[in-house]
N, C-alpha and C positions, 0 to 999 in steps of 0.2 A: 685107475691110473697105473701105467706096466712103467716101474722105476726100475732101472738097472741099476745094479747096484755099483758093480763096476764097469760102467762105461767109462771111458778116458780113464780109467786107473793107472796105466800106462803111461800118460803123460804126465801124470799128477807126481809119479815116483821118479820119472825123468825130472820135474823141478826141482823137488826135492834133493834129489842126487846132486844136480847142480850150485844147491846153494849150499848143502855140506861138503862136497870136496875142497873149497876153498880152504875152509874153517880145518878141517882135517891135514891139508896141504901147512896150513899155519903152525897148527900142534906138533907135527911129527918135525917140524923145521926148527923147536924152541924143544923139542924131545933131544934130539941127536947134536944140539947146537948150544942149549943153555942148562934144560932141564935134568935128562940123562935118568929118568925114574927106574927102576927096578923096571927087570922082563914081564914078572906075575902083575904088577901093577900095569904096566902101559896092555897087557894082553887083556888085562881085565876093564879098561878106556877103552879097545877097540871093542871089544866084545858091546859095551854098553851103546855103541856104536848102531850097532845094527835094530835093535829097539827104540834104539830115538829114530831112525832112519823111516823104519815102517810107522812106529804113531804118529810121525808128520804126515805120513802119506797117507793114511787110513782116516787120519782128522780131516786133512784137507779134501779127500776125496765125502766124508760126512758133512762137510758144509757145502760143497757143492753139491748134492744130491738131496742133502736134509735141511741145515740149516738157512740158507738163502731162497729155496724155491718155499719152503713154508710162512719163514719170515715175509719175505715180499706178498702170496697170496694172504697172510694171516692182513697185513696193515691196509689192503687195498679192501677184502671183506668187514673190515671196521670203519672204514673212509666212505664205504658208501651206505652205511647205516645211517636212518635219520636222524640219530640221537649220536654222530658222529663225534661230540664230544666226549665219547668214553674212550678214545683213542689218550687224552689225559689221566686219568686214574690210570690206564691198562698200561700206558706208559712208565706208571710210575712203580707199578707192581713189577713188570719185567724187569727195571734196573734197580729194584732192589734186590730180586733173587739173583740174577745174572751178576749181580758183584758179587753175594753174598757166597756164591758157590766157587768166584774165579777164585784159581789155583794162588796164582801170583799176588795175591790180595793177601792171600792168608799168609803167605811166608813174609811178606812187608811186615803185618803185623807181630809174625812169629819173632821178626829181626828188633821189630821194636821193640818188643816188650821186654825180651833179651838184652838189647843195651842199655835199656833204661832202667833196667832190674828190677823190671817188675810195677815200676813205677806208672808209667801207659802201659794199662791191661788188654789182651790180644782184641777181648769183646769192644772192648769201649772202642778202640779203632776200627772194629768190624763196622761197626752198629753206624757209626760215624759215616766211614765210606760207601756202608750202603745208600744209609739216607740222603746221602749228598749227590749218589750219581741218580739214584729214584727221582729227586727233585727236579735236574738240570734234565732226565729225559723227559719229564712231564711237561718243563719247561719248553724244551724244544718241541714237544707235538704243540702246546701253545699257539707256539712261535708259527708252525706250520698252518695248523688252521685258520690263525689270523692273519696270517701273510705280514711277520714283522719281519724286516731286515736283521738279519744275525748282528750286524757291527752295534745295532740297539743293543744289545746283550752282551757283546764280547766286550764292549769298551769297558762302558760303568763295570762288568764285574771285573776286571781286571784289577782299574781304577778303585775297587774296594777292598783287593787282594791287597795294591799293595800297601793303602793306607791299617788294615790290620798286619801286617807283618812291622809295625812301629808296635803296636801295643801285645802283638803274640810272644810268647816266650819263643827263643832262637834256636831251640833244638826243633820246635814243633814247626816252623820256616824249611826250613830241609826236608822234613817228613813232607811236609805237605806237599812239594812242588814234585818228589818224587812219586808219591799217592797220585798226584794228577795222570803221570804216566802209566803207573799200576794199573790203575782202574779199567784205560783202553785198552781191558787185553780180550782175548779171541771169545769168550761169551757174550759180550757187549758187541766188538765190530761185526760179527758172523753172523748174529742173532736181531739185533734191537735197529742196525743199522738198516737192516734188508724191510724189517717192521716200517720202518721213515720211508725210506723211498717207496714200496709198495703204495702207502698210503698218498704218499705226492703224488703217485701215477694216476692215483684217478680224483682226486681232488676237485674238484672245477677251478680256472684258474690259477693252478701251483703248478711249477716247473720241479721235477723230480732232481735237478741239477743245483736248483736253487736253494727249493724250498725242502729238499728231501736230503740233501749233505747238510754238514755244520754240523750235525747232533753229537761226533764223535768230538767236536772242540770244546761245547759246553759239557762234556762230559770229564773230559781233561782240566775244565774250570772249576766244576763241582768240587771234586775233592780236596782241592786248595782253598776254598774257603770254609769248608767244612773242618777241616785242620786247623787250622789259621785259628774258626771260634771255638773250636777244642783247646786249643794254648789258651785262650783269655779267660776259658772258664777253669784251664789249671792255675793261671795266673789269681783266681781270686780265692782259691782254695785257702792257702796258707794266712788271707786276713780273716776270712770266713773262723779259723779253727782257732785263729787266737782272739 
């Protein structure tokens, strides 16, 4: 297989380019207009500048060259295994490690445990959102195999979201809804997403449109109900100890 490494690299940093000059255009206008920071400090923003510039572009160009052409051949050589039901277990290992490593997972937890002082420990929220997103992808290759309608899954677990946010404690309501959007971040979309549709594409009878998206909503549903039974079981704590 002759991979280039940067073919379209060119284009990729022309994106790139384009979605930070706005944001750049924004800061230097609340610099000179609101902010007015120190020279050494604003030099030392631009500078950090140019390294966020290039690891978008270096990322973006590693998902397109690595992570979606192996994701997609990875789920399509699992799909057509006779014992294709191991696309479930393997499912559920990917979205456990793929949370467990996202950046933005860890700082959620790093904020929580910070406001809460201590009180929701970083692990317990790790362990939590791993296994919640593990689940809901296991769920979805399920869902795939059997050809269930998504709205089968999206409604009811909604419907049980929000009947536990009556019995979750209210700080663990916030966390959670924001954990939904944590979780979807670029190790899950880049990686586990390209695993689904590969594996719809060869399917017999599954549409890679139908049957191979969704995964990334039950993924944003996982960790809000994984939150949500983390409040109830802090909620039982305090009758537990007396």
């Amino acid at each position: 297989m002759n991979i280039k490494v940067f073919a379209g690299f060119g284009h990729v940093m022309l994106e790139v380019g384009v979605a930070l000059v706005p944001l750049l255009a924004f800061f230097l206008f609340f610099q000179f207009f609101v902010l007015r920071l120190p020279a050494a400090q604003l030099l030392n923003i631009l500078k950090g500048l140019v390294p966020t510039f290039f690891g978008l572009a270096l990322f973006l160009q590693g998902v397109k060259i690595g992570f979606f052409p192996v994701g997609t051949e990875m789920g399509a050589k699992l799909a057509e295994l006779h014992h294709n039901w191991l696309l479930i277990p393997v499912g559920f290992l990917l979205g456990f490690v793929a949370t467990f490593a996202e950046p933005a997972v860890r700082i959620l937890n790093l904020e929580v445990e910070k406001t809460s002082s201590g009180s929701i420990p970083q692990k317990v929220m790790l362990y939590t959102l791993s296994i919640g997103v593990a689940v809901s992808i296991a769920v979805s290759m399920a869902r795939m195999l059997l050809g269930i309608p998504l709205w089968y899954i999206i409604i009811p677990g909604y419907l049980i979201a929000l009947i536990l946010i009556r019995y979750s404690r209210q700080n663990f309501t916030a966390i959670a809804f924001d954990s939904g959007g944590v979780a979807t971040g670029p190790m899950t979309v880049t990686f586990i997403m390209a695993v689904s549709v590969g594996a719809a594409g060869v399917l017999e009878g599954r549409d890679p449109l139908l049957d191979g998206f969704g995964m990334i909503t039950l993924v944003a549903l996982a960790p809000i109900l994984a939150v949500l039974i983390l409040g109830l079981l802090f909620n039982r704590k305090p009758r537990d100890q007396s």
